[in-house]
C-alpha positions in Angstrom: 90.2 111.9 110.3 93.2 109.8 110.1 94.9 111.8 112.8 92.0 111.6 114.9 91.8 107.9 115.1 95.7 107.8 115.6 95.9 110.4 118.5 93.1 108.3 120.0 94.7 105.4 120.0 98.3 106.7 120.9 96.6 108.1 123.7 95.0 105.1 124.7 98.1 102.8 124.3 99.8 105.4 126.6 97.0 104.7 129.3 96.9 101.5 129.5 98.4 99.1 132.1 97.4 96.5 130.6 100.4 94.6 129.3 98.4 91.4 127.2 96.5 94.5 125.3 100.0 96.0 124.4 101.5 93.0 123.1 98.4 92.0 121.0 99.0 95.8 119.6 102.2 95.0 118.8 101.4 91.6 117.1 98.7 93.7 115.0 101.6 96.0 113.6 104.1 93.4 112.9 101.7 91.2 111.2 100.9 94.1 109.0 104.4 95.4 108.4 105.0 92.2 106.7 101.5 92.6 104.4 103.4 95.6 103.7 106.7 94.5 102.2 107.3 93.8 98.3 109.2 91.2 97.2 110.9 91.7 93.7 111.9 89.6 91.0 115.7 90.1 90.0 114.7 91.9 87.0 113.1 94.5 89.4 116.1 94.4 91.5 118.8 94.5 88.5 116.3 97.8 87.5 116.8 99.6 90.5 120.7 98.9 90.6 121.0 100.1 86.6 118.5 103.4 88.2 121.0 103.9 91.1 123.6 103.6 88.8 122.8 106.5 86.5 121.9 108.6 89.5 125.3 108.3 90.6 126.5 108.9 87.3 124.6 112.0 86.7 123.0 110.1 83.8 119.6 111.8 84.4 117.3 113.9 82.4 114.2 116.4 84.0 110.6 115.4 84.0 110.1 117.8 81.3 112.9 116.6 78.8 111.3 113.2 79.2 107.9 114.7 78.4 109.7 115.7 75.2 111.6 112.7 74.4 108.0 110.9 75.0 106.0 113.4 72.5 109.0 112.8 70.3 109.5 109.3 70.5 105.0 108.7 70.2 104.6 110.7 66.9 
């Protein structure tokens, strides 16, 4: 469905000549782009650093040992 409405649109973005139409277009997607964007707290930021950091420093565990760890750490 999704793809539908996009094609049909793409397609009638394409068409037009209509240069007041494109522009209001255009306003629609910034002005949602910014609706889009998260703003985080430096605790959030300072998180994803320390995340980036162990990644980098091959400080990383599977999905499954941290299942384990969990079940361990819950009982």
């Amino acid at each position: 469905m999704i793809d539908t409405i996009r094609n049909r649109l793409i397609d009638r973005i394409l068409a037009t000549k209509n240069e007041n139409f494109l522009i209001a277009i255009e306003n629609i997607f910034i002005s949602t782009q910014k609706e889009d964007e998260i703003s985080l707290n430096s605790e959030q930021i300072e998180m994803l650093n320390m995340s980036e950091q162990d990644i980098k420093n091959t400080n990383i565990i599977s999905e499954k040992e941290l299942e384990k760890e969990d079940a361990k750490w819950l009982k």
